[in-house]
N, C-alpha and C positions, 0 to 999 in steps of 0.2 A: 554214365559211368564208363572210365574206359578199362578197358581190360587187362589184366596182366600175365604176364608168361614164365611158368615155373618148371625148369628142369629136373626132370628126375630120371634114375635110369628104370629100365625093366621092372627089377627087383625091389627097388626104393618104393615105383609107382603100387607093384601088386602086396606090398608089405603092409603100405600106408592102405591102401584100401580097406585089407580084410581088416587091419585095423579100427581104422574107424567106422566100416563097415559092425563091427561085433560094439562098439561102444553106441553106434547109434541104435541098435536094436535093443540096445537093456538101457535098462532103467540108470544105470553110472552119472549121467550126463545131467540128470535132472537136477535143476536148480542151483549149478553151477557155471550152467549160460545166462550170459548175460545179454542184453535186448539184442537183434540182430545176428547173435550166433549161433544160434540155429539154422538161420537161413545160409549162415556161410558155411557151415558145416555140411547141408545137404547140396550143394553148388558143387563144393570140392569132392564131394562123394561122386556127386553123378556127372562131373568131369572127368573123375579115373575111371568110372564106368565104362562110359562111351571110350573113354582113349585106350584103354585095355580091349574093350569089345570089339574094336575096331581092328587089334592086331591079331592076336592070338583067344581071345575070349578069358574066363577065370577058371582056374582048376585048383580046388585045397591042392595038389602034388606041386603045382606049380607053384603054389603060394608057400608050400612047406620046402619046397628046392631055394626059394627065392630067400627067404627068412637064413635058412642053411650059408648061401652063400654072402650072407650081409655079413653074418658074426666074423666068417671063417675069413 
């Protein structure tokens, strides 16, 4: 498989995290993946993991500053 490369910024990346960070830990998601997406779900999760981990790490203020400045 080859891989693909998805820009996002800071804010975009740590939004989408706690995102679907908080959807894959509850029950929400059940039974409305279909074969395969699960696996791509947890890909994309511990892709922002590490690429966040790697900068700065994850912080709810940072997550809740980040969130703040999408709207605004």
């Amino acid at each position: 498989m080859d891989d693909v490369t998805v820009t996002l910024s800071q804010d975009e990346a740590l939004v989408l995290w706690a995102a679907l960070r908080r959807w894959n830990d509850s029950d929400a998601l059940d039974g409305l993946l279909l074969d395969g997406e699960p696996t791509a779900l947890h890909g994309l999760l511990e892709a922002l993991r590490r690429t966040l981990a790697a900068t700065e790490g994850v912080d709810p203020s940072q997550v809740n500053a980040a969130r703040s400045r999408l709207v605004g």
